[in-house]
C-alpha positions as CSV (number, residue, x, y, z in Angstrom):
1,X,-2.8,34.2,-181.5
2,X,-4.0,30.7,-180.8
3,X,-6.6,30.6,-183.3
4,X,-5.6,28.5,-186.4
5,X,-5.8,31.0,-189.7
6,X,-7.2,28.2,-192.1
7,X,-9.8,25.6,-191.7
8,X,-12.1,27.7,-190.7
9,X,-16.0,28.6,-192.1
10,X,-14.5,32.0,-191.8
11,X,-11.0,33.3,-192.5
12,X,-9.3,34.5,-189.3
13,X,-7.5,38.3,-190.1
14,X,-4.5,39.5,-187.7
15,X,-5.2,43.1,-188.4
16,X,-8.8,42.9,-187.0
17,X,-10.4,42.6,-183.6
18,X,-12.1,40.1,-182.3
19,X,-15.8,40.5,-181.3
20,X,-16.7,37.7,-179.4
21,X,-20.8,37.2,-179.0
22,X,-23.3,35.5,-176.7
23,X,-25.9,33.2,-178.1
24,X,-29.0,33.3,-175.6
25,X,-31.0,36.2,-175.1
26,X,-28.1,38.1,-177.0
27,X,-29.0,37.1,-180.9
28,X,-31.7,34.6,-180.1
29,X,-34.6,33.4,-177.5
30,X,-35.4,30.2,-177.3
31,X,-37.4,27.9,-175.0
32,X,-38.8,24.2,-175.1
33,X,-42.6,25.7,-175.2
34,X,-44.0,27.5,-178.1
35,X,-44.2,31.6,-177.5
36,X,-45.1,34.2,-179.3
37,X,-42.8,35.8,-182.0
38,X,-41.6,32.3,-183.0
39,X,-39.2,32.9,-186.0
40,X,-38.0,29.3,-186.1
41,X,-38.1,25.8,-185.0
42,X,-36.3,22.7,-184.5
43,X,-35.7,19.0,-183.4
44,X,-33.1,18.6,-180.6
45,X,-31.9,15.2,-179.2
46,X,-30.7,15.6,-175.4
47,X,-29.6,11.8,-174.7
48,X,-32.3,9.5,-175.3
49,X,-34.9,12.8,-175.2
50,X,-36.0,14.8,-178.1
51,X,-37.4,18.2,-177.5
52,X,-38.5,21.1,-180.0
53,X,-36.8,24.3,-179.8
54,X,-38.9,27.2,-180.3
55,X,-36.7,30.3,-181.4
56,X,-37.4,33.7,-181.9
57,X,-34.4,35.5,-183.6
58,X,-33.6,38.8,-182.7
59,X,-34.5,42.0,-185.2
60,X,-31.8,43.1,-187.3
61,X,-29.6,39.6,-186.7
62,X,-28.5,39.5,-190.3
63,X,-27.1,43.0,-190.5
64,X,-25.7,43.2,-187.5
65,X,-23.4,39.5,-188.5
66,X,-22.9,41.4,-192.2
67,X,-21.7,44.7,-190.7
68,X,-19.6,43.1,-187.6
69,X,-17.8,40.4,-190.4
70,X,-16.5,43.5,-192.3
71,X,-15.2,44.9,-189.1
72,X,-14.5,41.7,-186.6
73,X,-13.3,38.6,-186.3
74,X,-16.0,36.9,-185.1
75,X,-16.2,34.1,-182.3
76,X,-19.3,32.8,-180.8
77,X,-18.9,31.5,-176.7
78,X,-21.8,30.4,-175.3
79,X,-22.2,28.1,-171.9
80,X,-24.8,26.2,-173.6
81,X,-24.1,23.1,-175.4
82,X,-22.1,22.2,-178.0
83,X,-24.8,20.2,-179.8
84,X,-27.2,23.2,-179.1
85,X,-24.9,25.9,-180.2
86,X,-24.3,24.1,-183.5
87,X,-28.0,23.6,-183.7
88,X,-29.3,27.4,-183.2
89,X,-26.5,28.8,-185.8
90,X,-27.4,26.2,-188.4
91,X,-31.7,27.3,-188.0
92,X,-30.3,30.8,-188.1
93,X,-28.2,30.8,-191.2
94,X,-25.3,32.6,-189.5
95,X,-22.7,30.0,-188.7
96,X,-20.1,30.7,-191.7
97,X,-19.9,34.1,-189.9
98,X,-17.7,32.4,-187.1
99,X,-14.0,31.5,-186.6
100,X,-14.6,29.5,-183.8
101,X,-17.4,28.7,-181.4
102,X,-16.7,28.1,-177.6
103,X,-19.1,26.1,-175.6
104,X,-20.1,25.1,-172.2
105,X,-16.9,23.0,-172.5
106,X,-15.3,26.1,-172.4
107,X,-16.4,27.3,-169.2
108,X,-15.6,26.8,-165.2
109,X,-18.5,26.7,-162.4
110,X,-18.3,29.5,-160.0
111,X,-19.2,28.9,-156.0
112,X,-22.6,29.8,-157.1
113,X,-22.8,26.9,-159.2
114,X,-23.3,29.6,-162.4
115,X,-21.7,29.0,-165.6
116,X,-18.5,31.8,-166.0
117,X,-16.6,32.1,-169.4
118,X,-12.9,33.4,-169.6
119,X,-11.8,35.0,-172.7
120,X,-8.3,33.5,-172.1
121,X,-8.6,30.7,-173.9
122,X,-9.0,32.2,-177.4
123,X,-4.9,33.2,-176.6
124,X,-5.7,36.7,-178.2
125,X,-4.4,40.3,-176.7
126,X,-7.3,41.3,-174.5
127,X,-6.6,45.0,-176.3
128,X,-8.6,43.9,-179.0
129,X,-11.3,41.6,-177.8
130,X,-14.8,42.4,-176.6
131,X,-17.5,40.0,-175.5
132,X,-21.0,41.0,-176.1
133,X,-23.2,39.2,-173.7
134,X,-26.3,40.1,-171.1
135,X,-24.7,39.1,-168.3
136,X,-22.0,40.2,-166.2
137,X,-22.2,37.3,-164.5
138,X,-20.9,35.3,-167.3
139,X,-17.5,37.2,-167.5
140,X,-15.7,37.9,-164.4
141,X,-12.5,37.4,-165.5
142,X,-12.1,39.7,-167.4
143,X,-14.8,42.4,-166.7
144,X,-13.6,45.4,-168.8
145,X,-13.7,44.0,-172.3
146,X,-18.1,43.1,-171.5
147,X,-20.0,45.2,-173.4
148,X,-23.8,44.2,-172.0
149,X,-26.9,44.5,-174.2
150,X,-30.0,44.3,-172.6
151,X,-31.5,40.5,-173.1
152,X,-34.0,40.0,-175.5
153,X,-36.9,37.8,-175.6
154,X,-38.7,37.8,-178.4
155,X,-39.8,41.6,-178.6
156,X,-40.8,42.4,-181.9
157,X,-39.5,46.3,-181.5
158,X,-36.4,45.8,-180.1
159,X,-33.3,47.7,-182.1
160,X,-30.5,47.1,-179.5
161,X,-28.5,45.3,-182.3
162,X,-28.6,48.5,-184.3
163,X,-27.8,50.8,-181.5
164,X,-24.4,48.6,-180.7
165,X,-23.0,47.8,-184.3
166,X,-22.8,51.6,-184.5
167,X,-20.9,52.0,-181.7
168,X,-18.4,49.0,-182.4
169,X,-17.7,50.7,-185.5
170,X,-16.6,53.5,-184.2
171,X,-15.0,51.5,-181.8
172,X,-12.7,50.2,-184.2
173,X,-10.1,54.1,-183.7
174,X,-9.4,52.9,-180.6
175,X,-6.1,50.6,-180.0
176,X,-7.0,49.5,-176.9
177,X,-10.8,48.5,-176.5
178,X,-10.9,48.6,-172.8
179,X,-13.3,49.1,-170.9
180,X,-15.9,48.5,-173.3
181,X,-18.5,49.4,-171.1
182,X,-17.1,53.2,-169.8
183,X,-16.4,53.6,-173.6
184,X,-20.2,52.7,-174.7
185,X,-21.4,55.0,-172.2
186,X,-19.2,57.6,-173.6
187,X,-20.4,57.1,-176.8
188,X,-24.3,57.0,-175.5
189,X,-23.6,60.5,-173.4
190,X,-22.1,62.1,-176.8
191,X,-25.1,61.4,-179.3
192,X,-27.4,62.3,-175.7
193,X,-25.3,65.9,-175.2
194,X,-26.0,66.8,-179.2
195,X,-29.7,66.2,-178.5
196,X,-29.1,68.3,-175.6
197,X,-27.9,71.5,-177.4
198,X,-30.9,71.8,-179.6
199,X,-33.4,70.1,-177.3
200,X,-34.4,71.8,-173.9
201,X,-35.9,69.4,-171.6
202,X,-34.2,66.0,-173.1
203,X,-32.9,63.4,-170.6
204,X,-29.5,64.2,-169.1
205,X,-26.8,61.6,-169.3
206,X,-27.1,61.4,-166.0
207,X,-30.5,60.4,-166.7
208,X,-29.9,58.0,-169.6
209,X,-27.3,56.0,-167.4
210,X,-29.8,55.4,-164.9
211,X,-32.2,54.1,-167.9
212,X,-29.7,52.3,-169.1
213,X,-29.1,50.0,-166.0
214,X,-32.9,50.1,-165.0
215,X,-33.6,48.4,-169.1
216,X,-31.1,45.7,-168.0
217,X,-32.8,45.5,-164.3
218,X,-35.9,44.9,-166.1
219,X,-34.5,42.5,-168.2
220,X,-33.0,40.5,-165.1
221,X,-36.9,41.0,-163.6
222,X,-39.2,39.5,-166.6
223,X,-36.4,36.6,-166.8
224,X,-37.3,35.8,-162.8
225,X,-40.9,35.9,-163.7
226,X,-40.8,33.5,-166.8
227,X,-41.7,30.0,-166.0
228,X,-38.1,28.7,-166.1
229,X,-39.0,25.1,-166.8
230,X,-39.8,25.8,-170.4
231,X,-36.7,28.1,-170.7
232,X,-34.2,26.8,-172.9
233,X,-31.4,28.6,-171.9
234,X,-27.7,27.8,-170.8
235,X,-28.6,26.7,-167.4
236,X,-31.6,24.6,-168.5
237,X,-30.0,22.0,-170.7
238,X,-28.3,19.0,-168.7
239,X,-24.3,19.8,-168.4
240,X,-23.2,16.6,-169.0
241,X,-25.6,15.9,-172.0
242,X,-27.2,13.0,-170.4
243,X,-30.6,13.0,-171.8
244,X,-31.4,14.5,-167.9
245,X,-35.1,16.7,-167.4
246,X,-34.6,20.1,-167.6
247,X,-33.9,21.6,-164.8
248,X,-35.7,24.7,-162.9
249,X,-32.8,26.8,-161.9
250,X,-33.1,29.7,-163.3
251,X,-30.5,32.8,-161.5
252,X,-31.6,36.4,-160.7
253,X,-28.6,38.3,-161.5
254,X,-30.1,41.7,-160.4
255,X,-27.6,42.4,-157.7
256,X,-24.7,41.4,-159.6
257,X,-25.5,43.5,-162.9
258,X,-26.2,46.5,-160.9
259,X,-23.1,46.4,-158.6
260,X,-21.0,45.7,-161.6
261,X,-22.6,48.1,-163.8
262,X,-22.0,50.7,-160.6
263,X,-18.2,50.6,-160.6
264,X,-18.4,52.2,-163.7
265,X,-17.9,56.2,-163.5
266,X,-18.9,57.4,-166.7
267,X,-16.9,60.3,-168.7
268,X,-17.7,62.7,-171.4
269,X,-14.9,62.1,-173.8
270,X,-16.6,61.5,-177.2
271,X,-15.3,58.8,-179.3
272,X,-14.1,60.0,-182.9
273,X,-15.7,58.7,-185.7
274,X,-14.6,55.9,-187.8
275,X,-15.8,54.1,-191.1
276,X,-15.2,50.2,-191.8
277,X,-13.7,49.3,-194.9
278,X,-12.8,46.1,-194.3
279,X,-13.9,43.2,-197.1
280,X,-15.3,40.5,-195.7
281,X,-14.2,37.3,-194.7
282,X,-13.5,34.9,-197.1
283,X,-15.3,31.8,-196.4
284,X,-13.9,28.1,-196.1
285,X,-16.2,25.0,-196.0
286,X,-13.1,22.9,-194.4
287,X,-14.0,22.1,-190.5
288,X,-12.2,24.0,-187.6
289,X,-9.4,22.4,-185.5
290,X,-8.4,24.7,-182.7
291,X,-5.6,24.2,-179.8
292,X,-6.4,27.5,-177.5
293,X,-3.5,28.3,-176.0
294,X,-5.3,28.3,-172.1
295,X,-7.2,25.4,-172.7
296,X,-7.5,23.1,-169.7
297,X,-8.5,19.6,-169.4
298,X,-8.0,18.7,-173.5
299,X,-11.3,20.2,-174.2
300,X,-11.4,20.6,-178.1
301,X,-13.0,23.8,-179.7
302,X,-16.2,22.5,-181.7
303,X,-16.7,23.4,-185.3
304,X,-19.4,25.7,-186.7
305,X,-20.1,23.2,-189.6
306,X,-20.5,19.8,-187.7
């Protein structure tokens, strides 16, 4: 385990997993333009620029970080900016939650000229590691510990946080996480097959699978129709942190989520359940200093409480 266990905002623990979570579109939304469902804003200085960050934090944030503490070790990689990252968990209130926090630092362009993240440098056993993220595309490497949520921006019903702390409790039985994603769905068909029995004419889980992908196709969809230039997502601030315009690119990863999602042939086992007991993490106000065991280039892990 490369992760140091002291100095941290949050107390590492050997004998827990490690759920490692997105930022964009996974707890938060955020963009350069005021929208609706605002929770929260804030000054941010790219280079000689200042911009507001409009953010609209997604329902059931805090219990989701309460629950998954007592459960996980918790990690936050994003391929947005250091500066950014530190800047959204601050306005949020949930930065103590983290052991570490990876950063577009972190991560290596693909020939698509796309951000891609690689659990290897946190030096942990895969067994026990899941990345919670809405994109596929993000995570190549290492494609069986994903577990996808469908993006989020800014909906004011949206439970998806619920839904998935549930299952990553029960998760917790399991020795060897992988693959998250055949393991969610098995979980999904279970609770669907119970409704089943007592329901006549409820979806199938053949039917709820298909749902499940077409949510995240939809997803991919509004996020193609948004005006990108006011997006403030990991692809929108300036890589090198040069004070740079925001740039327009924004990708359509509908191919890739359904073809990745498709390699996936679900089963029916049902996962047994499990309870968390767990205390949580003691907290430590002392800054972070982390030597991944991976790391390339000397890039230094950032700390959570810059």
């Amino acid at each position: 385990m490369s992760l140091s266990q002291k100095n941290y905002p949050a107390s590492y623990d050997a004998d827990k997993k490690t759920l490692v979570l997105d930022l964009d579109e996974t707890l938060i939304h955020c963009k350069t333009v005021y929208f609706e469902n605002v929770t929260a804003t804030a000054k941010f200085q790219a280079g000689n620029r200042e911009m507001t960050l409009f953010v609209s934090k997604r329902p059931n944030l805090e219990e989701f970080m309460s629950r998954m503490a007592q459960c996980y070790n918790l990690v936050l990689y994003t391929s947005g900016l250091k500066e950014y990252a530190h800047t959204i968990l601050k306005l949020m209130k949930i930065e103590y939650y983290f052991s570490a926090v990876f950063h577009r630092g972190h991560c290596q362009k693909n020939d698509e000229n796309k951000f891609e993240k690689d659990l290897g440098i946190i030096g942990i056993n895969p067994k026990g590691v899941i990345l919670l993220d809405d994109s596929p595309v993000h995570i190549k490497n290492q494609p069986s510990n994903i577990l996808l949520i469908k993006g989020f921006r800014g909906e004011k019903d949206d439970a998806e946080l619920l839904k998935i702390a549930d299952f990553l409790e029960q998760l917790l039985i399991k020795s060897d996480v992988r693959p998250v994603m055949d393991n969610f769905r098995n979980y999904e068909m279970a609770k669907e097959s119970e409704v089943l029995t007592t329901e006549p004419g409820s979806p199938t889980p053949k039917n709820m699978q298909a749902k499940f992908i077409r949510d995240l196709e939809e997803s991919d969809s509004e996020s193609t129709n948004e005006d990108s230039s006011a997006e403030c997502d990991v692809e929108d601030l300036s890589e090198n942190y040069d004070g740079a315009e925001l740039s327009s690119k924004m990708p359509t990863l509908k191919p890739q989520k359904k073809a990745f999602l498709d390699t996936f042939i679900p089963t029916m086992t049902k996962i047994p359940l499990s309870e968390c007991r767990n205390e949580p993490s003691s907290l430590i106000d002392k800054l972070p200093i982390m030597n991944p065991k991976s790391l390339k280039f000397g890039m230094k892990v950032s700390s959570v409480a810059a």
